[in-house]
Z-matrix of the N, CA and C atoms (Angstrom, degrees):
N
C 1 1.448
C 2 1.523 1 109.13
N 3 1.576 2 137.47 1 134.67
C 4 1.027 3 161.98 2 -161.56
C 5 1.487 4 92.41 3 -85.16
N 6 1.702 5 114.73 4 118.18
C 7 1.373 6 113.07 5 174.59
C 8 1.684 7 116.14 6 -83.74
N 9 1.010 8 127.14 7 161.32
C 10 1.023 9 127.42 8 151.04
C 11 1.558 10 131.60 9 8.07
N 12 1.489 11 87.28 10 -82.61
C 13 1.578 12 107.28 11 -175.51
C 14 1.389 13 115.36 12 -76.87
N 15 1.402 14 125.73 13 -11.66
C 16 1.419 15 140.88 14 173.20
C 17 1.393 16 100.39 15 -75.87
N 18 1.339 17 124.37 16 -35.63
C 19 1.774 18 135.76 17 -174.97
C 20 1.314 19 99.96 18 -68.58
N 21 1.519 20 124.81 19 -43.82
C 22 1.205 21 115.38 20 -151.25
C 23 1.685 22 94.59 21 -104.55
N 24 1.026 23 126.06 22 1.13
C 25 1.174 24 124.82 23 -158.16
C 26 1.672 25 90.45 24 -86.31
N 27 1.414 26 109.35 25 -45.26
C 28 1.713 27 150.22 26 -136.18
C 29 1.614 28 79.36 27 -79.68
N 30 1.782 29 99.60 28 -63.27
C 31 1.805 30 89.53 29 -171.79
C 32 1.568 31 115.48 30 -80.97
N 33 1.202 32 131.29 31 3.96
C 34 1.058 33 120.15 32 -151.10
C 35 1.948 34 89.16 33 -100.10
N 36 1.303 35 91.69 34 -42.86
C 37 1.659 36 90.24 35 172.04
C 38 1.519 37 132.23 36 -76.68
N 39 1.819 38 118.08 37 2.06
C 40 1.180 39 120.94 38 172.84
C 41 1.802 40 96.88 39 -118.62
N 42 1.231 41 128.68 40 17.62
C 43 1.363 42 118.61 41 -176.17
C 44 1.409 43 121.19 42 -55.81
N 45 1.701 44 112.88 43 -39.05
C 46 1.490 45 120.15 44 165.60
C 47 1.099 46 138.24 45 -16.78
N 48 1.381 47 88.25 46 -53.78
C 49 1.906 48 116.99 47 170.09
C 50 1.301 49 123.72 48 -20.16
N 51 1.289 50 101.02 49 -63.48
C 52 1.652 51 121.73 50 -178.54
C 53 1.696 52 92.83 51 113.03
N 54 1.162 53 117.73 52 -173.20
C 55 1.328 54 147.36 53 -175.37
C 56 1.565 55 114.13 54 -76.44
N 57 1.050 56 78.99 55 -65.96
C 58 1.654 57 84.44 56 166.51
C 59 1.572 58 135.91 57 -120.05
N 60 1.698 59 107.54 58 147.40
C 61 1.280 60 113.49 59 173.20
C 62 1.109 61 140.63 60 -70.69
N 63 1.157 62 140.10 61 -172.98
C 64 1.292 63 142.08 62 -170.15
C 65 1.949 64 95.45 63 -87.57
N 66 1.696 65 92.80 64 -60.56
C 67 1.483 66 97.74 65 177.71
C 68 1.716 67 111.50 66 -146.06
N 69 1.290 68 126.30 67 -178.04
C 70 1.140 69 121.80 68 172.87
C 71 1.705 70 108.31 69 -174.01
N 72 1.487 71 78.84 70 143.51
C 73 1.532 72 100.59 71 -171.96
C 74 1.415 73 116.01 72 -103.66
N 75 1.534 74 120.90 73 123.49
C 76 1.758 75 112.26 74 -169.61
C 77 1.700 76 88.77 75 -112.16
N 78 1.743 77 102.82 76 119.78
C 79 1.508 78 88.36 77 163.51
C 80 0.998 79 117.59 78 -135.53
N 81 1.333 80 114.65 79 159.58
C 82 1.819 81 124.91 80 -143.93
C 83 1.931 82 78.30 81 -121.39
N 84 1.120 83 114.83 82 170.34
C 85 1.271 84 156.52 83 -167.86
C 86 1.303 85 100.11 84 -90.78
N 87 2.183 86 125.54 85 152.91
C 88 1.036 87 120.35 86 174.35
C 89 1.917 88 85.97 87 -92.49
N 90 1.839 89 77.98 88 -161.78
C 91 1.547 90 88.55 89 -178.09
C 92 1.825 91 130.80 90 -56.24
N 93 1.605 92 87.43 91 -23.43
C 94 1.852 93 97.19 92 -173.62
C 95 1.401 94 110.41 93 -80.53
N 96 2.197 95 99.73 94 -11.21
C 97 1.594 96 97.20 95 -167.68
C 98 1.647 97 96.66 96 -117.48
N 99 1.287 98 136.88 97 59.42
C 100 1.192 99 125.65 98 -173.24
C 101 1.711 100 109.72 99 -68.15
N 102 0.848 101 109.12 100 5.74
C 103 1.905 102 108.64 101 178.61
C 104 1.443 103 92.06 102 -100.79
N 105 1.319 104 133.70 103 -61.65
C 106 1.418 105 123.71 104 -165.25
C 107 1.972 106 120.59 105 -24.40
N 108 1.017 107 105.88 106 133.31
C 109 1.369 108 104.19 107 172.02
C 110 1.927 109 113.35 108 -149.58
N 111 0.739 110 110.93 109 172.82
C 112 1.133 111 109.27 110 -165.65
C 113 1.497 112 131.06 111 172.99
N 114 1.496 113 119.83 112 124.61
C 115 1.503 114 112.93 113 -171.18
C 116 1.591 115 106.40 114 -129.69
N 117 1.568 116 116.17 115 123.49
C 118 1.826 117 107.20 116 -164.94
C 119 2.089 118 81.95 117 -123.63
N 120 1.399 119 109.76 118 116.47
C 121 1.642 120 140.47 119 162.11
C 122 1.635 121 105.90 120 -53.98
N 123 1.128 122 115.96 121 136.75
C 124 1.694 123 103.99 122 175.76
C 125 1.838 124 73.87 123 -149.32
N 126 1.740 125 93.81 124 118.40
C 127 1.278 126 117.68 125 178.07
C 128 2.000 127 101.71 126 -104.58
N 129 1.290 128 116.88 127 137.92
C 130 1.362 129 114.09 128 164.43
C 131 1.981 130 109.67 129 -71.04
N 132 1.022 131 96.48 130 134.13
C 133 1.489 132 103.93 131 -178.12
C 134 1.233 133 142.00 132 -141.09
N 135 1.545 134 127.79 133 65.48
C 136 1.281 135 123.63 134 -162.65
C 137 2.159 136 98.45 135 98.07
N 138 1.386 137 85.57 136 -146.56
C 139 1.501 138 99.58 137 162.57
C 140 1.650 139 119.36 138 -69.32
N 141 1.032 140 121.97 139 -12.93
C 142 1.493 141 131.64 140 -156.38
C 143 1.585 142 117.26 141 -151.16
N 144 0.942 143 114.09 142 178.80
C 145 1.692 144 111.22 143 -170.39
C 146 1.778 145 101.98 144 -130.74
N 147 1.584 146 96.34 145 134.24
C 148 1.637 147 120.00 146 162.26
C 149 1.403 148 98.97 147 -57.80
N 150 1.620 149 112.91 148 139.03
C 151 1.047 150 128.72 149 160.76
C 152 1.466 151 121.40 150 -129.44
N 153 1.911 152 112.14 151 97.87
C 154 1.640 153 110.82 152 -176.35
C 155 1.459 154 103.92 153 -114.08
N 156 1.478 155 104.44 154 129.88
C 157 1.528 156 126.61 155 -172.13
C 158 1.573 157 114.84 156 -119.33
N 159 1.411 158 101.52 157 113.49
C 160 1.632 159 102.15 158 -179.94
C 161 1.537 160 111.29 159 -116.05
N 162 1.365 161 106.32 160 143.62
C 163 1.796 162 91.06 161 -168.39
C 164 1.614 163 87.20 162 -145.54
N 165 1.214 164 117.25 163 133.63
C 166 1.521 165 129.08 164 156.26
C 167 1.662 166 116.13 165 -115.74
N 168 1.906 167 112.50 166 156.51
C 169 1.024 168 102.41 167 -168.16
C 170 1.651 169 132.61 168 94.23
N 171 1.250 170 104.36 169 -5.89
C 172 1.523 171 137.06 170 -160.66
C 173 1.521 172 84.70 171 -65.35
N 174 1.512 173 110.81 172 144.76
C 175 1.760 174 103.34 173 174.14
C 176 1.851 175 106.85 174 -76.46
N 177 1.371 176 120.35 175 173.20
C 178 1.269 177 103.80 176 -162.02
C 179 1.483 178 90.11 177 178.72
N 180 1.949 179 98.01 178 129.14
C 181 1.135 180 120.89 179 -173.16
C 182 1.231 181 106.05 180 -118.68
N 183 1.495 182 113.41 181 127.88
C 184 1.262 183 135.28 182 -163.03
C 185 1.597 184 112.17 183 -64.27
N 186 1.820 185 110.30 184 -40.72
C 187 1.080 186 140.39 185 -154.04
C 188 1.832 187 99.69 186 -46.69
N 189 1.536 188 131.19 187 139.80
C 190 0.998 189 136.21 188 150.89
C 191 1.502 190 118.19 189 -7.66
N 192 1.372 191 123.98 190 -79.73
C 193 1.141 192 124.44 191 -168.14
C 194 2.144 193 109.06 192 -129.46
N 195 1.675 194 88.00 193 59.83
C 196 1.728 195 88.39 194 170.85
C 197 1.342 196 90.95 195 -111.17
N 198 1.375 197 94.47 196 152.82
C 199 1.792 198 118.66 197 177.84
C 200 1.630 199 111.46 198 -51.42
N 201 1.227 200 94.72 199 -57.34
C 202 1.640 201 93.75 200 -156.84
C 203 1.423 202 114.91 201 45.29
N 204 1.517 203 126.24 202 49.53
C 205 1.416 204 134.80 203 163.68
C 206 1.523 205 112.32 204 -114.88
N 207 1.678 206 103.77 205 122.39
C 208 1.469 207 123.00 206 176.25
C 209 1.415 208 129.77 207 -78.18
N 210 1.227 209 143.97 208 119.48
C 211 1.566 210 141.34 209 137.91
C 212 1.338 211 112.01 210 -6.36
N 213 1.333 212 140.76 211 142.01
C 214 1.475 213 133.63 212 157.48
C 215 1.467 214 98.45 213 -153.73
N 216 1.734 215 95.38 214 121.18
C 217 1.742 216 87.83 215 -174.93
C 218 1.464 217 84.72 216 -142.78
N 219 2.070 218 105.25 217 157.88
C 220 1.635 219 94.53 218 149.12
C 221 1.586 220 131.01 219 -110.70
N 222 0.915 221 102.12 220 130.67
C 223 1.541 222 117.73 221 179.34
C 224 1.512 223 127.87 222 -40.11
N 225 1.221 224 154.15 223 147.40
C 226 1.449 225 146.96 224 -138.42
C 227 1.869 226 99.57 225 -119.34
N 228 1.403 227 107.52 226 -9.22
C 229 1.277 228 131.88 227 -174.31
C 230 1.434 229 135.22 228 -106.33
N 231 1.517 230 146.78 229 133.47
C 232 1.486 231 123.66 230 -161.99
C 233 1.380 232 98.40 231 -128.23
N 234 1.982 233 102.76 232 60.66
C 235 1.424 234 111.23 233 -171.28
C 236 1.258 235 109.25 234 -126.34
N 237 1.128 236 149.61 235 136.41
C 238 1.690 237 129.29 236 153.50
C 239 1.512 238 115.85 237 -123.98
N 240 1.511 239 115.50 238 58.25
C 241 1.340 240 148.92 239 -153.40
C 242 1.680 241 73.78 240 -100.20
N 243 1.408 242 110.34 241 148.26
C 244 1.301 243 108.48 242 160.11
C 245 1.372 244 129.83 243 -130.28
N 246 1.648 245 109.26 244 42.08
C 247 1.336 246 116.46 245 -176.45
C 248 1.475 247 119.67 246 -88.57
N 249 1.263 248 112.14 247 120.39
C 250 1.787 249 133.27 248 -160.35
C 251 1.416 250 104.03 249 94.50
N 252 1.210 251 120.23 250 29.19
C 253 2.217 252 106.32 251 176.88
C 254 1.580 253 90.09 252 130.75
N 255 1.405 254 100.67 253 141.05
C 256 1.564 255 117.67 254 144.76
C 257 1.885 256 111.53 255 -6.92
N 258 1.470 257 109.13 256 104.75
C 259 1.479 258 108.72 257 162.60
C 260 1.872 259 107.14 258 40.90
N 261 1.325 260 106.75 259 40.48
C 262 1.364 261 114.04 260 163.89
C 263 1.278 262 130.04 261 -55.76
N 264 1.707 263 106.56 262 -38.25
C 265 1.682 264 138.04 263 160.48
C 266 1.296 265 96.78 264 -28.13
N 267 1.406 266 136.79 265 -70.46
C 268 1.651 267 136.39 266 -140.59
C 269 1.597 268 93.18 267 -76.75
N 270 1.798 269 146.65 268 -4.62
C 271 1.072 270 131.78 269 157.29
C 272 1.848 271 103.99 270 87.78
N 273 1.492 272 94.01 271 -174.50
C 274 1.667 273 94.44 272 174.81
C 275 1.435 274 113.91 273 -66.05
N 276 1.441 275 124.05 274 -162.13
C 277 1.797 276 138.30 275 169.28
C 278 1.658 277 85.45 276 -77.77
N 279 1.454 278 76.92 277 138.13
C 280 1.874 279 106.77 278 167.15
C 281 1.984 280 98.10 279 -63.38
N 282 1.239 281 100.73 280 110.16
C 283 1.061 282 99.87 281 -170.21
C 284 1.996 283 110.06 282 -139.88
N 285 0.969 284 125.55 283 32.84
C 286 1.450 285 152.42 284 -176.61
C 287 1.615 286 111.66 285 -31.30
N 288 1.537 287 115.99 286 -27.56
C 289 1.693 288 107.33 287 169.18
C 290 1.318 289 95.95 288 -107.44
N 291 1.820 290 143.90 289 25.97
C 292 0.890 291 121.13 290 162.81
C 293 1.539 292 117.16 291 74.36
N 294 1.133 293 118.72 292 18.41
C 295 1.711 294 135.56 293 -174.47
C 296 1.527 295 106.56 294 -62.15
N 297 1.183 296 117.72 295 149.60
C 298 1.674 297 124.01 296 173.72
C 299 1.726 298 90.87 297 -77.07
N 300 1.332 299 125.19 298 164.27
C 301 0.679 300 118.85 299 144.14
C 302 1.409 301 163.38 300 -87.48
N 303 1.218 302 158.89 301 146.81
C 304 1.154 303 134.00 302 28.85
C 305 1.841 304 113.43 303 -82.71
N 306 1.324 305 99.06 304 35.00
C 307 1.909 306 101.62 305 -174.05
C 308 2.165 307 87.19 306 -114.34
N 309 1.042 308 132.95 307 72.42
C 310 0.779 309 158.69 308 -176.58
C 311 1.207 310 129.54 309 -111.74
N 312 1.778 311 130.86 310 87.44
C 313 1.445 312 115.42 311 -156.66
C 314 1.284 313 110.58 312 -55.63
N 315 1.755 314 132.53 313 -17.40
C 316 1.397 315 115.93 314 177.51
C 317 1.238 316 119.48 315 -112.96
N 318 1.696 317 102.34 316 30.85
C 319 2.165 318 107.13 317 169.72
C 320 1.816 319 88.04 318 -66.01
N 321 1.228 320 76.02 319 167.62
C 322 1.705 321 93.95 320 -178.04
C 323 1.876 322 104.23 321 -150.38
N 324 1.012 323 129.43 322 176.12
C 325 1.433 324 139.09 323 -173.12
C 326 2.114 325 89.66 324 -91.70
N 327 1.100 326 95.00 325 139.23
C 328 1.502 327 111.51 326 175.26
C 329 1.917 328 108.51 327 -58.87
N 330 1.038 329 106.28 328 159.93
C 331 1.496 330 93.98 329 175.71
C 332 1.776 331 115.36 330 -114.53
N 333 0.935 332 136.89 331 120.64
C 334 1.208 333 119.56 332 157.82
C 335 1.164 334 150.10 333 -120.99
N 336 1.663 335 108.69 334 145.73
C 337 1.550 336 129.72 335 -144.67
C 338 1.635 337 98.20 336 -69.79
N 339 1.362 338 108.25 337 134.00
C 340 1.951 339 121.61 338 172.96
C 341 1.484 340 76.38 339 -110.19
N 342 1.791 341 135.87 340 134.39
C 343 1.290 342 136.72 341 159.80
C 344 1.319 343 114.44 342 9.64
N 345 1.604 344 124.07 343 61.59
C 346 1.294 345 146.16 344 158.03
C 347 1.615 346 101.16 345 92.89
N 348 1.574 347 122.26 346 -4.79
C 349 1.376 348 95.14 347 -179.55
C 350 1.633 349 108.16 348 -120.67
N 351 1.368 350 107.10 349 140.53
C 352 1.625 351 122.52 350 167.76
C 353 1.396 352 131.70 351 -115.09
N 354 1.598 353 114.94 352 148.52
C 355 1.561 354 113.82 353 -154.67
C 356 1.559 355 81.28 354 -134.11
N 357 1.439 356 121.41 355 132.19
C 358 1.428 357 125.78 356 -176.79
C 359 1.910 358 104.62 357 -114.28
N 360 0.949 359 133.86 358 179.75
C 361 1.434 360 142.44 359 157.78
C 362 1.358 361 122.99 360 -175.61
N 363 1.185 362 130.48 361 82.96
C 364 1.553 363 134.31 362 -155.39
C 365 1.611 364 101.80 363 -120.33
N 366 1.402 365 134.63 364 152.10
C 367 1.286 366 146.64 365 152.55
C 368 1.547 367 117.83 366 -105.12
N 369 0.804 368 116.74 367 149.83
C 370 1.315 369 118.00 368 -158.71
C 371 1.493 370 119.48 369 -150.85
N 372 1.373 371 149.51 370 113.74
C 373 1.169 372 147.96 371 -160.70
C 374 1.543 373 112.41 372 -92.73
N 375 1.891 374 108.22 373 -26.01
C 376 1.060 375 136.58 374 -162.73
C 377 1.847 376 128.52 375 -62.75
N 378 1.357 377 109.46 376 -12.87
C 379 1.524 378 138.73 377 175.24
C 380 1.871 379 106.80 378 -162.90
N 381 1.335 380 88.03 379 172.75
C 382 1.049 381 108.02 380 178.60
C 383 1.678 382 101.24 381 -129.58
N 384 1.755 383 106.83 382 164.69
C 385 1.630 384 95.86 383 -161.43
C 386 1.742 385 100.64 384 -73.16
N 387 1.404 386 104.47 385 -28.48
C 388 1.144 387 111.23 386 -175.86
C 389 2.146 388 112.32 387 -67.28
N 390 0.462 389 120.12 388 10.11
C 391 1.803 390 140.31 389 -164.01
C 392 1.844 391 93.05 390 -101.51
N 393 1.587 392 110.35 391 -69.62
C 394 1.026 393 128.64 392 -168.27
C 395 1.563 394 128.58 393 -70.75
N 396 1.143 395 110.08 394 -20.40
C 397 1.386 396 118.22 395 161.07
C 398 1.367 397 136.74 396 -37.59
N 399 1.086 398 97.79 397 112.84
C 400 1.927 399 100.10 398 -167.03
C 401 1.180 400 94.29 399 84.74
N 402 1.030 401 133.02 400 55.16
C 403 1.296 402 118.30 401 156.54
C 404 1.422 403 123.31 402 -150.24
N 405 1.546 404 168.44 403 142.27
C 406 1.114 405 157.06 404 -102.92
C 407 1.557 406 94.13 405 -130.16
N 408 1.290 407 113.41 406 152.19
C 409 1.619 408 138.00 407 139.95
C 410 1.513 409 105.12 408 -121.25
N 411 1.591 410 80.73 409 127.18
C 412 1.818 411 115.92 410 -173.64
C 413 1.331 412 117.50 411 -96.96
N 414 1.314 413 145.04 412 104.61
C 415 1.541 414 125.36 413 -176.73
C 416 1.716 415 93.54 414 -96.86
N 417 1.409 416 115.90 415 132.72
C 418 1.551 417 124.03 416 148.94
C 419 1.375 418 127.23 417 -79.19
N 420 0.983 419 109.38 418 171.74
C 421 1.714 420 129.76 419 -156.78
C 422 1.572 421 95.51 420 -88.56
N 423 1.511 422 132.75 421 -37.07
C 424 1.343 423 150.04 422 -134.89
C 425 1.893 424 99.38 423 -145.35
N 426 1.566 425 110.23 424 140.60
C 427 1.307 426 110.89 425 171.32
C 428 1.675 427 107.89 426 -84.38
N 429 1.429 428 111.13 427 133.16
C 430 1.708 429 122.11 428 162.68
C 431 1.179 430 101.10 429 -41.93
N 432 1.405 431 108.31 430 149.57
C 433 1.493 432 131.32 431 -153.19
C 434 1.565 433 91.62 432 -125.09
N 435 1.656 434 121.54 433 -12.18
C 436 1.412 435 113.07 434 167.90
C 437 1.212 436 106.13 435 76.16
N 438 1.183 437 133.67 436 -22.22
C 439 1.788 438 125.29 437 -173.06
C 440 1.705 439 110.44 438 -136.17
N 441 1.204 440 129.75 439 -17.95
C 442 1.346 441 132.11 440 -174.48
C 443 1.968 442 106.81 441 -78.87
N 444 1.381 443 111.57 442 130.79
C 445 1.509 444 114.52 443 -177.14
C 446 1.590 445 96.61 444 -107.53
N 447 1.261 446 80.35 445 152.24
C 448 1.567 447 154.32 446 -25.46
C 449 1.272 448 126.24 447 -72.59
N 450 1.117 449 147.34 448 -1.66
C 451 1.141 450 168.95 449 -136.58
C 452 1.857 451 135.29 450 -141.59
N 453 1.198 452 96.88 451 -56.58
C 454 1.551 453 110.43 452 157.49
C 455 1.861 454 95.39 453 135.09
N 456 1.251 455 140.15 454 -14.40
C 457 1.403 456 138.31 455 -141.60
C 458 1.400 457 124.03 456 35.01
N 459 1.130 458 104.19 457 75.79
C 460 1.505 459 110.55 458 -168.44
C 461 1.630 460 114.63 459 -122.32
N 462 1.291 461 113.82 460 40.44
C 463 1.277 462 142.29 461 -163.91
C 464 1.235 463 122.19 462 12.90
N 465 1.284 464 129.58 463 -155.91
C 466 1.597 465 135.30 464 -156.66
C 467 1.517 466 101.20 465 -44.53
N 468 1.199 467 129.07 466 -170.76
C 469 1.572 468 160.46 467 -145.81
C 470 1.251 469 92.52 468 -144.24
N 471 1.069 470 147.01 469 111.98
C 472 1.551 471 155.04 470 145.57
C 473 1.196 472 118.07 471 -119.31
N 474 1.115 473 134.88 472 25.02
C 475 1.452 474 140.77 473 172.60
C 476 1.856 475 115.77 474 -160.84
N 477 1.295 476 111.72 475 118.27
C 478 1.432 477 103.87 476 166.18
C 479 1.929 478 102.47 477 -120.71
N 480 1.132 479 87.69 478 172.87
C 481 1.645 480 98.05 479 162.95
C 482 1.712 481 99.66 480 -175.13
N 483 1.202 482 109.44 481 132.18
C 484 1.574 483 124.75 482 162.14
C 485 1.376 484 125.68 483 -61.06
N 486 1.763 485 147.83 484 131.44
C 487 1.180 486 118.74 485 -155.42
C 488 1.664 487 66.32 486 -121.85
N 489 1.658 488 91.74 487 138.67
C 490 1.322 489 109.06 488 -176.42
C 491 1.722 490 102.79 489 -126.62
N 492 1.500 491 133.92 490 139.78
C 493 1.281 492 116.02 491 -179.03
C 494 1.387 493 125.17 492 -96.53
């Protein structure tokens, strides 16, 4: 759980921003993850758009030395239908010049879990908020491996959210 002073710390250094985003994506958990929750901000910024991702509920292994590091991609799709697999609807990575991967306009920085909770902050040249609309952020079960095609192997789909503006 996010203390206090971690909250204020969190807003005090993105206050600039303004109030509101460009767009934002709320994503809820599949069936195995009914705690997952999660809300990722897509601020317009410069040439490119801020991307801040907060997620509680994150699954989370106690163990000495387990990762607890997440996938975070956006999806090419503004579905989280799950017919053929977990949030199958949201399609491949938003991927619009056809990039190998990990050069993917919707790779994203991995997330990682503090006892289920994660705080993201990325810039990005790679879309614009307006680009991304209608279209999904996916959290995986497994961290991208950065080199496996097409995709990264970054296992199951346990998180969707729709980015709505």
């Amino acid at each position: 759980m996010q203390n206090n002073r971690q909250k204020a710390g969190i807003q005090t250094l993105f206050s600039g921003l303004g109030a509101n985003p460009g767009a934002v994506a709320r994503v809820s958990g599949d069936a195995a993850h009914p705690q997952l929750r999660g809300v990722v901000r897509f601020y317009p910024a410069g040439s490119g758009t801020l991307v801040l991702a907060e997620f509680h509920g994150l699954p989370y292994d106690a163990a000495r030395c387990a990762e607890n590091i997440f996938a975070m991609h956006i999806h090419t799709n503004g579905s989280c239908a799950g017919d053929g697999g977990a949030f199958a609807g949201a399609g491949g990575h938003y991927n619009p010049a056809g990039c190998p991967h990990p050069a993917h306009a919707g790779d994203l920085p991995p997330l990682f879990s503090n006892r289920g909770y994660a705080f993201s902050a990325v810039y990005t040249e790679r879309f614009t908020v307006r680009e991304i609309l209608q279209r999904t952020v996916i959290l995986h079960s497994q961290r991208d491996d950065f080199t496996s095609q097409p995709a990264g192997d970054a296992g199951s789909r346990i998180g969707c959210g729709i980015i709505e503006g």
